[in-house]
N, C-alpha and C positions, 0 to 999 in steps of 0.2 A: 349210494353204493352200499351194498350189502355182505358183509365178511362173516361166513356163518362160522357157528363151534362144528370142529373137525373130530372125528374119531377114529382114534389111527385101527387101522384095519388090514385085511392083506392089499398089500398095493401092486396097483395095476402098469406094468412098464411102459405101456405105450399108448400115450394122449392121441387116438385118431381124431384126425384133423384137425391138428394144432394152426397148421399158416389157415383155415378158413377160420378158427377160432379167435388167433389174435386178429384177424380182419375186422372180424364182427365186433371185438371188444373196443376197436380202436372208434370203433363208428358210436361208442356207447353202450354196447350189449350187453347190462347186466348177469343174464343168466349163460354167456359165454365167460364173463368173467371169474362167476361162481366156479364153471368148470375147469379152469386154467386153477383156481385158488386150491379148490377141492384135491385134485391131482398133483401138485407143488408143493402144497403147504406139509405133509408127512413125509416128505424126502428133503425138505429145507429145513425140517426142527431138527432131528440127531446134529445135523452139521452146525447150525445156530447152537444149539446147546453146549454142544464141545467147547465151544472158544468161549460163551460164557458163565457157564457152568453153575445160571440160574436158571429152571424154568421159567418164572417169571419176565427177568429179561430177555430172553429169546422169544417169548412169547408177543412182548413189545416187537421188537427189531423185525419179527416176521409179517406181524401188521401193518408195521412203518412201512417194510418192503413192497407189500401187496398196495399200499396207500398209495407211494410212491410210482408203483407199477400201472395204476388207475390214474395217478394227474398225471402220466406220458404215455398215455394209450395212443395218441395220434403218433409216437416215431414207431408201435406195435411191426406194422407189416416191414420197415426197415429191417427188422433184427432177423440174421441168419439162422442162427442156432440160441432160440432161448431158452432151453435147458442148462445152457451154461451163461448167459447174459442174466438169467433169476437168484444163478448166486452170487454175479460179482455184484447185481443190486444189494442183498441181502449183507454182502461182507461190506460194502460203503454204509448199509446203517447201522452194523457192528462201531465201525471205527469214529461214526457221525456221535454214536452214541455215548463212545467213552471220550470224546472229545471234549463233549458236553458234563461229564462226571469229571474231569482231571483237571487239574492247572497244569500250568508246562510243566514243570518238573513231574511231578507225579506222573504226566502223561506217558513222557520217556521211560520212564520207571515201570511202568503199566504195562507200553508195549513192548520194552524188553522181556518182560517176565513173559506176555501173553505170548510172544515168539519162542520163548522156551515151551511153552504150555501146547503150545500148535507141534510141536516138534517131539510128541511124546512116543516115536516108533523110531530105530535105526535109519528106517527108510526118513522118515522128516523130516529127523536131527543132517542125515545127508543134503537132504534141498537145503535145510539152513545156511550149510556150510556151501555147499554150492551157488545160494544166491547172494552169499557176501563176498564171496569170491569173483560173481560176476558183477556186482556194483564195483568192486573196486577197477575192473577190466572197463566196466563205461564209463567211469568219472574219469580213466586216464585219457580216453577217446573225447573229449569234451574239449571245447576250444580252451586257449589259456585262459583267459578272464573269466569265462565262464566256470571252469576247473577251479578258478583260485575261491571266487564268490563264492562255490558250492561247497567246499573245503571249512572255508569259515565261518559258516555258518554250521555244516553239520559237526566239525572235528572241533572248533575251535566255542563252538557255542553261541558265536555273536548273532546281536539282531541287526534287523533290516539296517535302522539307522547306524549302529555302528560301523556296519560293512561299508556303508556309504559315504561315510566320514572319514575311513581310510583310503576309501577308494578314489575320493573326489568323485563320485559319476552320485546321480539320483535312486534317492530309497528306491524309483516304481523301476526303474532301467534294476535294481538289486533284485526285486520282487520278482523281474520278469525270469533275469538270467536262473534265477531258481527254479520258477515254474516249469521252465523249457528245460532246463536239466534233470531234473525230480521225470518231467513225460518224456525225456528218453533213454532212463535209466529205467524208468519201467516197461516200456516198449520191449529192450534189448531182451529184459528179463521174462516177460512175455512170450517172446520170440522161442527163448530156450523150452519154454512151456510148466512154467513154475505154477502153483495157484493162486491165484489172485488175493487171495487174505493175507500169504506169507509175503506175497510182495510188499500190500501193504504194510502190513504188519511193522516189518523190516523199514521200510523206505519211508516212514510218516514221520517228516521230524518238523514242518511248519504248524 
């Protein structure tokens, strides 16, 4: 696979023949993939750069992206609209990335601050408050046990095993009820039509 140097230039709005390009790519097309790259890749760096505010590492995470975008070429003709499936790749290796830079704590710390950082217009700082307004709206919607697991883990700080040991029920039955909570706490938010990074953002606390 071949990821050429890009030169931002005046950009062109509309990829013709995107679904026969990811067809082609999914089948291996190198030189369709260049053209998907070519065209993405100067409207995915502002937005990468923003949240992290090296070129360097955006530089990374857009590679990782395009990488990532090439070893799942085969779900390509799956995706509806990848104009917007290319940045929620691009915001999962934002978050992959500092996951790998943080310990827990510092991580919390990280993306507190980077949800401040993402929220730097009136309009932002409004989704912020709106999307903690609406987690608190699904965590009440969540079954009891479920509510309570999810609770102490996010409010109260504990880990797998300790929730488990109060709970009497198993670390992976703990594991679970968070995962299933955490995806439909993001769903709901989703739904509202939030962006995908501030979801994360907000919502990353395993």
């Amino acid at each position: 696979m071949f990821i050429p140097e890009i030169r931002l230039t005046g950009l062109v709005n509309t990829l013709h023949n995107e679904k026969w390009l990811l067809q082609q790519v999914s089948e291996g097309d190198e030189n369709s993939f260049e053209q998907l790259y070519r065209h993405y890749y100067p409207r995915l760096r502002p937005f990468v750069c923003k949240h992290t505010g090296s070129d360097a590492q955006a530089e990374e995470i857009i590679q990782e992206t395009f990488i990532r975008i090439w070893l799942n070429r085969e779900k390509l003709p799956e995706v509806t609209h990848f104009s917007a499936w290319v940045y929620k790749v691009a915001s999962r290796e934002f978050l992959t990335a500092l996951r790998k830079k943080l310990t827990y704590e510092e991580k919390i710390g990280a993306l507190q601050y980077a949800a401040g950082e993402v929220a730097s217009s009136p309009f932002e700082q409004m989704q912020v408050r709106e999307i903690k307004a609406l987690v608190s709206e699904a965590v009440e919607r969540l079954p009891d046990q479920r509510r309570r697991v999810f609770r102490m883990s996010r409010d109260q700080g504990l880990k797998v095993n300790e929730i488990a040991e109060q709970l009497s029920i198993s670390p992976q039955t703990v594991k679970n009820m968070l995962t299933t909570s955490l995806r439909q706490i993001r769903e709901h938010l989703a739904a509202a039509g939030h962006p995908y990074l501030l979801i994360y953002l907000i919502l990353n606390i395993l």
